[in-house]
N, C-alpha and C positions, 0 to 999 in steps of 0.2 A: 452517544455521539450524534452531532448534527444535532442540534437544537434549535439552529436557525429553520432545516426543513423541519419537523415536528409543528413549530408554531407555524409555520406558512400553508402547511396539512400535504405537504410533501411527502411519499413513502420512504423515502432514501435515510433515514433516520436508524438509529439502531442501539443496540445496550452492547457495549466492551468489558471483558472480564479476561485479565490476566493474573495467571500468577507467576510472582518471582520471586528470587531468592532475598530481593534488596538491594545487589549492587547493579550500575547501570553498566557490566563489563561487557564485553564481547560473546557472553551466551546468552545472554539477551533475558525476554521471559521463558518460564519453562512450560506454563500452559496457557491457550487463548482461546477465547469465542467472543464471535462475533453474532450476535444474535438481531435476526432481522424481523419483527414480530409483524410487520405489515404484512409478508408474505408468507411467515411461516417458516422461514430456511433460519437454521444457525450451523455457522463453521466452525469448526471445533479440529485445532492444531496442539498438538504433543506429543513427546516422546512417542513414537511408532504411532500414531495415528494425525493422520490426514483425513475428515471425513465432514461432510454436506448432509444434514438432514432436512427434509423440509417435505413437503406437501408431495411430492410425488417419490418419497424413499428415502433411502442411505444411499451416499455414492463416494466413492473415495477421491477426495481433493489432486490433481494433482497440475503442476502451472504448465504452460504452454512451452513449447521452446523455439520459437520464434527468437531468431540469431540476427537479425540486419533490421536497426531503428526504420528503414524505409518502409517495414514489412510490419511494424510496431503499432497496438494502438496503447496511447496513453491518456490517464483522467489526472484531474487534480481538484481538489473540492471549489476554489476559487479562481477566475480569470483573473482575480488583482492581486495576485499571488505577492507576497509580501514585499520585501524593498524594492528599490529597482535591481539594485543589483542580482538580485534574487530572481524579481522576471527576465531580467536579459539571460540566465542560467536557463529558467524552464522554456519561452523563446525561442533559445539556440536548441536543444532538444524537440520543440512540438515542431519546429519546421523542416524537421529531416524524417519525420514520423508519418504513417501513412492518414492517422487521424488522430483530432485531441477533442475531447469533451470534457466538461467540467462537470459538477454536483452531485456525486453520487457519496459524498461523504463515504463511512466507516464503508459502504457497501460496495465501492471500488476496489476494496482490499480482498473481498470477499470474492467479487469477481477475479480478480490477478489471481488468486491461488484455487479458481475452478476451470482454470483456464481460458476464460473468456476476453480477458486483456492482458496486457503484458507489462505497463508502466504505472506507477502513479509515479508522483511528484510532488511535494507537499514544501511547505515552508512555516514554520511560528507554531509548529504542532508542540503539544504537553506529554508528556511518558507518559500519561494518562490516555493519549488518544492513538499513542500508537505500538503500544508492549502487546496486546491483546494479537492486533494485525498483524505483528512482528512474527510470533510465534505459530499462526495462520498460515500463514506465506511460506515461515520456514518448513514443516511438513510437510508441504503440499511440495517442494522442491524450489522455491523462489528463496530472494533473498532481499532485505531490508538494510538498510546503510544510513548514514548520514551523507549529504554531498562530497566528501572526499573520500569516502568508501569507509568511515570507523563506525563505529559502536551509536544504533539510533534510539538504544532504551531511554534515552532522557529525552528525546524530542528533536526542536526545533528543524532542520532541515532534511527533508526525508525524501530518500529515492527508494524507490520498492519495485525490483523488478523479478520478473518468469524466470531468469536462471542466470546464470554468470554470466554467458555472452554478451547478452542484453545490454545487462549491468555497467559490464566494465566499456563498452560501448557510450551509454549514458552518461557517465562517470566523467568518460574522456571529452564528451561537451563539456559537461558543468565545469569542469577543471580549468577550459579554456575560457571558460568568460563569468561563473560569478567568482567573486572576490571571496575571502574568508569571512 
């Protein structure tokens, strides 16, 4: 993941490995890592384990719980987040938030499930870029969705937040202003 940082000589690049059963249902993948080789850290989410390895130890993942968007920081890989419809969704979200940054590709997810942020927001993503994070996040105590809160193993619209409140918080933007 991130190929556009890779070629630019950006760290925020990363290798995704999930595994699943095949179907894009509502248990999502069963095992993920997120492997960050610039710095050495890979997160590694599954069945009873949540855990961060990297250059200074094992630590066990687990996401923030930070309850009010005003209190929220949120990433999203790109500021030209996809349709409009789509940016007026992220938009209404990053302005009720306490901060929003972009480009940290695969390793915003990384961050959400070590506790360090609490939102991403994603849009035109591949089950390929986001089953690995999926099941990262879910260990670690967060939760991944599509913009109306279903099933985001296939991709395309992704909200990935620190814990339910958040979420359903978030949710309740996106709801009111992008379209399906």
């Amino acid at each position: 993941d991130g190929t556009r940082a890779f070629l630019s000589g950006a760290p925020t690049w990363g290798v995704l490995i999930a595994l699943s059963d095949g179907t894009v249902g509502e248990s999502g993948p069963l095992l993920g890592v997120i492997d960050q080789p610039y710095t050495g850290e890979r997160f590694v989410g599954a069945p009873g384990v949540a855990a961060l390895s990297g250059p200074f130890g094992t630590s066990a993942l687990a996401t923030r719980a930070t309850a009010r968007l005003a209190d929220a920081i949120l990433f999203s890989t790109f500021p030209e987040i996809g349709s409009a419809d789509e940016m007026a969704g992220f938009r209404a979200v990053a302005d009720q938030v306490r901060l929003t940054r972009f480009g940290l590709d695969c390793y915003a997810y990384g961050l959400l499930a070590a506790g360090q942020i609490d939102l991403v927001i994603e849009a035109g993503l591949n089950a390929y870029d986001i089953q690995a994070p999926m099941a990262v996040i879910a260990s670690a105590g967060g939760i991944v969705t599509d913009w109306r809160g279903g099933p985001a193993a296939g991709g395309g619209r992704v909200l990935a937040a620190a814990n339910r409140d958040l979420h359903a918080a978030a949710l309740a933007v996106l709801a009111r202003v992008a379209q399906p």
